[in-house]
C-alpha angles and dihedrals in degrees: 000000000000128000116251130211139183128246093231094247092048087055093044089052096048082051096055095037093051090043085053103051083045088062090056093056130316099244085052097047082043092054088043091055095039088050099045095046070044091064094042097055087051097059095035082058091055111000092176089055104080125066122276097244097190098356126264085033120074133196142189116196127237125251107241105357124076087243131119130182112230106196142161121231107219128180099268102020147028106244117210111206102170136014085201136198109215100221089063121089111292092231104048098114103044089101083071096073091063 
């Protein structure tokens, strides 16, 4: 299984997202950071599985929460571009590839 990182804006935005659903209430900040390290196992287990979302990124979407994790699977890591909610513009991240 390959090693995964964070582009350092994608990092920065699963903080904030799981520090918002904790202030909401910590079981629900807790589900939001199990599911998404949930995801991520997931695509680290069979990275070509899941659909090319804007090739060459690829997503899977979270259970529960409007979130998906756009990633690119390189030769020796999974790189996670956007920890994405799904009501922001589609394209915000594409800036990240670059």
């Amino acid at each position: 299984m390959k090693p995964h990182a964070f582009h350092p804006e994608a990092d920065a935005e699963y903080a904030a997202s799981a520090e918002t659903y904790a202030g909401l209430g910590p079981e629900l900040g807790g589900r939001f950071y199990d599911e998404i390290e949930r995801v991520i196992a997931e695509i680290k287990e069979a990275p070509h599985r899941f659909r090319e979302y804007d090739p060459p990124a690829r997503r899977l979407l979270a259970k529960g929460f409007p979130f998906a994790v756009v990633y690119l699977n390189e030769p020796d890591r999974i790189w996670i571009v956007a920890v994405m909610p799904l009501h922001r513009d589609p394209d915000y991240w594409k800036h990240r590839l670059g």
